[in-house]
Residue, then its C-alpha position, 0 to 999 in steps of 0.5 A: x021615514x022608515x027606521x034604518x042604520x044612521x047615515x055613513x056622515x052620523x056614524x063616523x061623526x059620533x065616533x070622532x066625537x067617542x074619540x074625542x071625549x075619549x082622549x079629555x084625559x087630563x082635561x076635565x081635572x084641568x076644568x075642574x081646577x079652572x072652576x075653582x079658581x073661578x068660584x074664589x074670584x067670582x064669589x069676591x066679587x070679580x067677572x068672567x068675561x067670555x067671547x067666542x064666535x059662531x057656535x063658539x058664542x052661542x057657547x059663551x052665552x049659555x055659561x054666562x047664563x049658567x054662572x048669572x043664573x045658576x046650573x047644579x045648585x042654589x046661590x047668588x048670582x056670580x058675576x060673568x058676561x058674555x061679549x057676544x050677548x049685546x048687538x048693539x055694542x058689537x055692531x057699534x064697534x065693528x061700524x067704528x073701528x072694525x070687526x077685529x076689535x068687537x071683543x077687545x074693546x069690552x075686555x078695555x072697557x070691563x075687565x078690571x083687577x082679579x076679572x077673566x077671560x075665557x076665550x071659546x074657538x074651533x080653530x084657536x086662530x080667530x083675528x078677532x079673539x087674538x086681539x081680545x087675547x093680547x088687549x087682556x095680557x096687556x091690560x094683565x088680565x087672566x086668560x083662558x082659552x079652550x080651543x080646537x087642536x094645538x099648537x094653536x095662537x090663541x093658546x100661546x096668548x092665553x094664561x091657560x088653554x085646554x085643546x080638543x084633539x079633533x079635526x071637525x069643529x061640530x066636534x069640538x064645539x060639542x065637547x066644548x059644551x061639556x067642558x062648559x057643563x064641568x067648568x059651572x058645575x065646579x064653580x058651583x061646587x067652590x062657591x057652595x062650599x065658600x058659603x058652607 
């Protein structure tokens, strides 16, 4: 393949994307509040439980990985779970009481006293994370989402949302990933000053 200009579909993708991270504004001091909120909870000994679909819960697992392991510094494992991470009680609960309780039966069955949820969605519209979303109010479980475009239902469900002012999901599941980075990388900055 000879070098050459990146296609018409590249360029006007990486601008939307310039776009987007340009417009975060508040965002990203929104994300860092978050993970100082979350480093004093999970270093008490409380759980991040987090769900999203598709590239969502790819997302999902990767911060329980950053936050169970470690992302910019050295500490103790903290204690987050990713309900897209186990097959057999996702294909289970969609097999027994259907695909829009997959996520809200594990907030029932974990999420206890001083525990979050973070929910990850292109739309904010997902049936399945509305459910886990209202299963978390009812059960008076902290909720977060990070969403595409608002206004959107899952948003107005949650505790707190953060929107990413863009149409294409690609988009706004990349800047998801960076708030992701942010949100663990601040978790550890609190919990490595807690333990300072």
């Amino acid at each position: 393949m000879r070098p050459g200009r990146p296609s018409a579909w590249t360029r006007s993708h990486v601008a939307g994307l310039v776009a987007a991270l340009d417009g975060l504004g508040e965002t990203l001091a929104t994300v860092e509040r978050w993970g100082a909120i979350l480093g004093e909870r999970l270093a008490g000994g409380h759980r991040l439980l987090i769900a999203g679909n598709g590239g969502s819960a790819a997302l999902a697992e990767q911060l329980a990985a950053g936050l169970v392991g470690r992302f910019a510094r050295e500490r103790r494992g903290l204690g987050a779970l990713a309900l897209t991470a186990d097959g057999s009680i996702v294909t289970a609960v969609a097999d027994d009481f259907g695909a829009l309780d997959v996520f809200a039966r594990q907030v029932e069955a974990h999420a206890r006293t001083g525990d979050m949820v973070l929910f990850l969605s292109t739309t904010g519209s997902s049936p399945n994370l509305l459910v886990a979303a209202e299963a978390a109010r009812d059960l008076g479980v902290m909720s977060w989402a990070m969403t595409g475009q608002a206004p959107n239902a899952l948003a107005d469900l949650c505790d707190a949302a953060v929107a990413v002012d863009a149409a294409d999901a690609g988009t706004v599941q990349e800047v998801h990933q960076l708030l992701v980075h942010v949100l663990v990388r601040a978790v550890d900055e609190a919990t490595f000053l807690e333990a300072g």
